[in-house]
C-alpha positions in Angstrom: 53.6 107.1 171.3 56.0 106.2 174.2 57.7 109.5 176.2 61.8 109.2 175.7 63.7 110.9 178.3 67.7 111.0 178.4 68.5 111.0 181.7 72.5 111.0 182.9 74.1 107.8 184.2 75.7 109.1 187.3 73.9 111.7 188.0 70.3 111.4 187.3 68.1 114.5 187.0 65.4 114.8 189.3 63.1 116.6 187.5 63.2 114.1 184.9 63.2 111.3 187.5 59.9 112.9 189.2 58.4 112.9 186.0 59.1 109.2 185.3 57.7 108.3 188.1 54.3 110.4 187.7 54.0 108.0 184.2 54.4 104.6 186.6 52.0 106.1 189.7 49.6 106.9 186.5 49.5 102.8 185.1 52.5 103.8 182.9 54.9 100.7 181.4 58.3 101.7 181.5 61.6 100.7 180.1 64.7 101.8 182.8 68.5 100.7 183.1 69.8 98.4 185.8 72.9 97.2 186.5 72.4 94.5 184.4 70.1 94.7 181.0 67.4 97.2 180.8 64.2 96.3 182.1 60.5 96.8 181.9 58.8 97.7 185.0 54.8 99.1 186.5 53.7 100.1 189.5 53.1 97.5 192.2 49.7 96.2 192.3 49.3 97.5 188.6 47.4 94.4 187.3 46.9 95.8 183.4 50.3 97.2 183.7 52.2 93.5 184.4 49.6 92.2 181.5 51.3 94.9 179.4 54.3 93.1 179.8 53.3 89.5 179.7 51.7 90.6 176.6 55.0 92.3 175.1 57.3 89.6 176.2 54.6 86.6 175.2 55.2 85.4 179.3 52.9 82.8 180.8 51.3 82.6 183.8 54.6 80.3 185.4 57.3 83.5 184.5 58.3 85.0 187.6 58.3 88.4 188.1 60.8 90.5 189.8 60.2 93.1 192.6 63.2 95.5 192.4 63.7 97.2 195.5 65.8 100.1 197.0 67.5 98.3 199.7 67.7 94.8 202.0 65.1 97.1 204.7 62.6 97.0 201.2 63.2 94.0 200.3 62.8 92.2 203.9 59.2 93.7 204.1 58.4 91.3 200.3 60.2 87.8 201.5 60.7 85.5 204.2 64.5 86.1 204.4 66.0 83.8 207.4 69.8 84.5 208.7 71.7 82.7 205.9 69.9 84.3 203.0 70.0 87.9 204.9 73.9 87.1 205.1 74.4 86.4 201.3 71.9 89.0 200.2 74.1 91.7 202.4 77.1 90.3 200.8 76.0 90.4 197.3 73.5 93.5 197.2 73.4 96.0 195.8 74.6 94.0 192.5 73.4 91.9 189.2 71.4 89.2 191.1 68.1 88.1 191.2 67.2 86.2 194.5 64.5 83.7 194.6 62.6 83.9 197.9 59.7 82.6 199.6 57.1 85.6 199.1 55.6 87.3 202.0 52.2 88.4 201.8 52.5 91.9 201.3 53.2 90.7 197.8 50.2 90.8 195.3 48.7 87.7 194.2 49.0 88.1 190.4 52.9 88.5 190.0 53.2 85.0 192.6 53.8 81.6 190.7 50.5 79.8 190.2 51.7 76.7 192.4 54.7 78.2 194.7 54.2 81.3 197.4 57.5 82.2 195.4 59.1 85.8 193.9 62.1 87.0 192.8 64.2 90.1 193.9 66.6 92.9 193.4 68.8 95.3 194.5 70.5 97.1 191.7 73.2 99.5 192.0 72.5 101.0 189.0 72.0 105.1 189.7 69.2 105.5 187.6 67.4 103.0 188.7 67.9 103.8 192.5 66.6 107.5 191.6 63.6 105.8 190.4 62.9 103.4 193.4 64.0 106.4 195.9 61.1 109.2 194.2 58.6 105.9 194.0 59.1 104.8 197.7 58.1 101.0 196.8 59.4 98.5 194.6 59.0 98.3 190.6 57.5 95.2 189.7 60.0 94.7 186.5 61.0 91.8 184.3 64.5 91.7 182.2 64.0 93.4 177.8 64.4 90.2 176.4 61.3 90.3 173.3 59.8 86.9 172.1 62.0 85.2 169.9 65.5 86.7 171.0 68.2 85.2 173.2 70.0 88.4 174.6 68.3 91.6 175.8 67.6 95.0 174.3 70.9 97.4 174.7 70.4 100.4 172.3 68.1 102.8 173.7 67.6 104.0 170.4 66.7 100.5 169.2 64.3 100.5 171.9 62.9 103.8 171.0 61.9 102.1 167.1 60.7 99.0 168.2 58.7 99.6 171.8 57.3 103.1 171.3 53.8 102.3 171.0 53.8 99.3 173.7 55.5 101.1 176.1 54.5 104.9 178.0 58.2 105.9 178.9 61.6 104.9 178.0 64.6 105.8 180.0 67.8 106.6 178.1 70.6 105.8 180.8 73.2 105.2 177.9 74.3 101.5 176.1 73.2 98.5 178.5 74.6 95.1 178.8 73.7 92.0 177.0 73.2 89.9 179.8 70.3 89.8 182.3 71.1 89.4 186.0 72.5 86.1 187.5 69.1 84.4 189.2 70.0 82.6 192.4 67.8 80.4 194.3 67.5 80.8 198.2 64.6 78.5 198.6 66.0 75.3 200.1 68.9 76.6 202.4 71.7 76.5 199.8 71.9 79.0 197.2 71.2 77.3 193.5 72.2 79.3 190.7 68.8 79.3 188.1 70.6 81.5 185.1 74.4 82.4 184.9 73.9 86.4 183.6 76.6 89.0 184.3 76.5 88.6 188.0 79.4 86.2 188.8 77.8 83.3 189.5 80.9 81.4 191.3 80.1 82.8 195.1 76.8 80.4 194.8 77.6 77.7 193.0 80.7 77.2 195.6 78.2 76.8 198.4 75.6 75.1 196.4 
């Protein structure tokens, strides 16, 4: 039976924030807001914990993985970010993107594609999720609540509660969450190639693509 903790939008209480992060530094599987849907998200490193979620989500080995990080500092220590890229991802961070980068190799070797040095990343501005990544000190390795067989992500924390609470340890009550995952961008060949339109306005990078 999953822990359910109701933690305020805007102002997130640490204690409960502390204690969230005790269940991820102990193997935990979480479900937390962003500013786009809610995600799932382990430790880094935490092999059984991303199988958790392949496993819940039905993912294959070819599904990349998001690192969501605290800031651009963070996120420069997990990709090879040249001047263009920093540029855009200053620009357009913190915000409902997903950036596909060239991985560096402090990275761990399970959540990389099978053929491609390749992972995705975020910066959300979402509160409750910047508590999180603050008290944690290193990135979550997440993927969006889409379950197998649905289009749109989970949005209703309570819905969440019936369906995920013996598959997941915690869930995080931040209030209603969108139905639309983040906008993925690709940063891989120079020019920025939108992957999935999602609730991050996609027109800055399709403009320069």
């Amino acid at each position: 039976m999953s822990q359910y903790f109701q933690i305020h939008p805007e102002n997130p209480q640490l204690r409960l924030v502390r204690q969230a992060v005790e269940i991820v530094r102990g193997g935990g599987v979480i479900v937390y807001p962003t500013d786009a849907s809610y995600a799932l998200g382990c430790q880094l490193g935490n092999k059984a914990g991303l199988e958790r979620i392949r496993r819940l989500r039905q993912l294959d080995d070819r599904h990349n993985f998001t690192l969501v990080c605290s800031d651009l500092s963070q996120l420069s220590l997990f990709a090879r970010v040249d001047t263009g890229a920093f540029r855009l991802l200053k620009t357009w961070t913190p915000g409902p993107y997903t950036f596909i980068l060239h991985a560096s190799r402090e990275v761990p070797r399970i959540m990389l594609h099978p053929k491609r040095r390749t992972i995705g990343l975020r910066i959300p501005a979402n509160p409750i999720a910047q508590a999180l990544l603050a008290e944690l000190g290193e990135p979550l390795m997440s993927a969006s609540l889409i379950l197998p067989g649905e289009t749109l992500p989970l949005s209703d924390p309570e819905e969440m509660r019936r369906r995920l609470e013996r598959q997941v340890d915690l869930i995080v009550d931040g209030g209603a969450g969108t139905l639309e995952a983040s906008t993925v961008v690709s940063l891989l060949e120079g020019e920025p190639e939108v992957l999935r339109v999602g609730c991050g306005d996609p027109a800055p990078f399709a403009g320069e693509a």
